[in-house]
C-alpha positions, 0 to 999 in steps of 0.5 A: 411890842415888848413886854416891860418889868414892872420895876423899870416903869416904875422907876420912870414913873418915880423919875417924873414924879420927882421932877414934877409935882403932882397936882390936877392942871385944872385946879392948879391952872398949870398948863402943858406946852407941846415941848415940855412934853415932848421933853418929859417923854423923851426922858422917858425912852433915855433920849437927849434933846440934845442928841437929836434934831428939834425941827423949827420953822419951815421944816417943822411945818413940812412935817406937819402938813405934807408929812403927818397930813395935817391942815394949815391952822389946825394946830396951835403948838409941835415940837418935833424932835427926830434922829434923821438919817438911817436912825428912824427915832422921832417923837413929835407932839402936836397941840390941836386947835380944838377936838374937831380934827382929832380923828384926821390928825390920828389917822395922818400919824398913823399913814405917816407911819406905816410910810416909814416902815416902808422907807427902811424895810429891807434897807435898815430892818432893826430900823422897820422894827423899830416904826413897827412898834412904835405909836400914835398916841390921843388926849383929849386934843394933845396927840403923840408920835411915839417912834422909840425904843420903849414906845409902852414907857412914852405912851406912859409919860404922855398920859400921866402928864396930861391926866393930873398926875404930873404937872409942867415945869413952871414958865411953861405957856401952852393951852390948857387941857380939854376938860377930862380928855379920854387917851386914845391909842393906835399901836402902829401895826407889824406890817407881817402880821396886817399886810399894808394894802396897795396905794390907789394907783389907778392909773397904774395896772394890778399884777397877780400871780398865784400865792404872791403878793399883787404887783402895782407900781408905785410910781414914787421916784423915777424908776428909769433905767440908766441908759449904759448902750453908749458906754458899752460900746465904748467899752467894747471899742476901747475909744470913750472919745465920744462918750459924754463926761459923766459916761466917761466917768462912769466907765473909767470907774467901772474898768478899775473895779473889774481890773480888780477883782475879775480876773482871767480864767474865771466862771461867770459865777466868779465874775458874778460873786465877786461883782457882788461882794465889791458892790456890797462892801464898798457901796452904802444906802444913800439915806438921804433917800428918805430924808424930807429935809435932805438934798438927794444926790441925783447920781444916786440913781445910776452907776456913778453914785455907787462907783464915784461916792459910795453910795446909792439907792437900790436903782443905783444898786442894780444899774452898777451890777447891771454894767459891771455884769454887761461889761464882764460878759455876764447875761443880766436883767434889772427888775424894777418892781416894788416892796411893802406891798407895793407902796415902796419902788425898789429894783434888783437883779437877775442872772442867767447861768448855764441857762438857769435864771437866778435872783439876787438884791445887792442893796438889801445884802448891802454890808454883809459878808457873803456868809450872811447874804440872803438875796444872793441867787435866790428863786423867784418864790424867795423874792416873793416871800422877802417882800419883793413884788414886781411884773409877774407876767413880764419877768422870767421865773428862776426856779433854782437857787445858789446851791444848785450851780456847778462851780 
């Protein structure tokens, strides 16, 4: 977390004094509503109420309970306010029924949040770093979820409005204030510092391998791969005839990508290098991945999200390579495997050249040029350290790296 000047706090703090005057709610009957203070602490990180999304109705209650994990009736007001889309920004407050669920409430912000580490580890990491040091704030029965820029200067706020220094904007119903509530803070953990132990997937075996991270699936999406035999075959015929609409599609929009940017006479590490670089400059994160309140696409599992739309998930990612590598006779593997400790699917690819197997992950390489590409035919032991965990026992070891191939 970083470490503010006093001068900026103390301007915010002058900020919120001047918009409010300070009293003690219990002598004066002033009371919080969940929303004046979700606002009040918003102003504190320099956010917009406007700029961000307040969840209301059904999707503020699907936050709540199948998100945050809190039971039904056990809140009496929440507002919620979040970015969406590759923006991990959210600041909810939550005014409880009473102090008996206070624990369990905190413990559901805290699962809640190392779940969005998860989601934009590797995908967005300033967004990872962002949940990394955001927080989960208590008052008394009045909690707080802190994912900002400035999480220190919102704790800040939410304090000095529950503890008598601040005092709400007039018309505000709301309950009062517990009787001296005592703040409570639980700064969310850096996931490198305090590794995230693996889900209970009891049904799902453990794999070791020395000096690595355990391997369990996770089992959050559908990991199956998409079956490109049928297109393949096309593909080496030269007749789609039989090929069902969508495969149809899928081949056409691969060809054209191939036509483009392999060419005759090329190594297969050209053809590789150029498969990657079309794939990572023209293909984005589909983000409605982890959105709760998106319709995901479900071709953004499979080669034609990424070739038709654009966009995929990290599946989409390898099957695209995996196809457009197939199709320039390239060797290549999809590994389905895991991320953050095993509480996240993700898949990635292998290659083998001159014999010599290779790593590589398009999706996390995804928008950078090749001068900045850190999964490009990377060893098994850099997969490992990235916070790639997968089948230890089933996949092969790549031992060399891309400096080590012969153009």
């Amino acid at each position: 977390m970083r470490t503010k000047s006093i001068l900026p706090l103390a301007l915010i703090l002058l900020l919120l004094l001047g918009s409010c005057a300070p009293g003690d709610p219990a002598d004066t009957g002033a009371v919080w509503s969940a929303d004046a203070l979700a606002q009040v602490v918003l102003e504190s990180c320099a956010l917009s109420p406007d700029a961000l999304e307040k969840l209301e109705g059904e999707d503020q209650t699907l936050y709540l309970t199948a998100l945050y994990g809190l039971p039904e009736g056990t809140w009496e007001d929440c507002a919620i306010y979040r970015a969406g889309g590759v923006s991990a920004t959210e600041i909810a407050v939550i005014i409880l029924e009473d102090e008996d669920n206070v624990q369990e409430a905190l413990g559901g912000l805290e699962e809640y949040l190392t779940a969005r580490e998860g989601d934009f580890t590797g995908y967005a990491p300033e967004q990872a770093a962002l949940v990394a040091q955001s927080a989960a704030v208590r008052h008394g029965r009045y909690l707080a979820l802190l994912i900002c820029e400035d999480p220190e200067a919102a704790q800040t706020a939410f304090s000095r409005c529950l503890d008598g220094s601040v005092v709400p904007p007039t018309g505000s119903p709301a309950p009062a204030v517990s009787a001296a509530p005592t703040p409570e803070a639980r700064i969310h953990p850096v996931s490198s510092a305090v590794p995230t132990p693996a889900p209970a997937n009891t049904d799902v075996p453990v794999v070791t391998y020395p000096g690595r991270r355990a391997y369990r699936q996770p089992n959050l999406d559908d990991m199956t791969l998409y079956d490109t035999t049928a297109i393949l075959s096309a593909w080496a015929g030269g007749d789609p005839s039989a090929l069902s609409e969508l495969d149809q599609s899928i081949l056409s929009l691969a060809a054209q990508v191939l036509d483009e940017i392999v060419h005759a006479g090329m190594t297969d590490y050209e053809k590789e290098r150029a498969i990657y670089q079309w794939l990572t400059d023209h293909v984005v994160y589909d983000y409605d991945h982890y959105d709760p309140l998106a319709e995901l696409d479900p071709n953004s599992f499979n080669p034609y999200g990424p070739l038709h739309n654009g966009k995929g998930v990290c599946l989409g990612f390898a099957t695209t390579f995996q196809l457009l590598m197939d199709m320039a006779g390239v060797e290549c593997i999809t590994v389905v495997g895991a991320t953050f400790n095993s509480r996240e699917d993700h898949a990635w690819n292998m290659v083998r050249l001159d014999d010599t197997w290779y790593c590589t992950d398009a999706t996390w390489d995804k928008g950078s040029p090749p001068e900045a590409w850190r999964y490009f035919n990377v060893t098994s032991d850099r997969m490992a350290k990235t916070d790639h965990q997968w089948d230890y026992s089933q996949i092969p070891e790549a031992t060399a790296a891309n400096g080590d191939i012969q153009e």
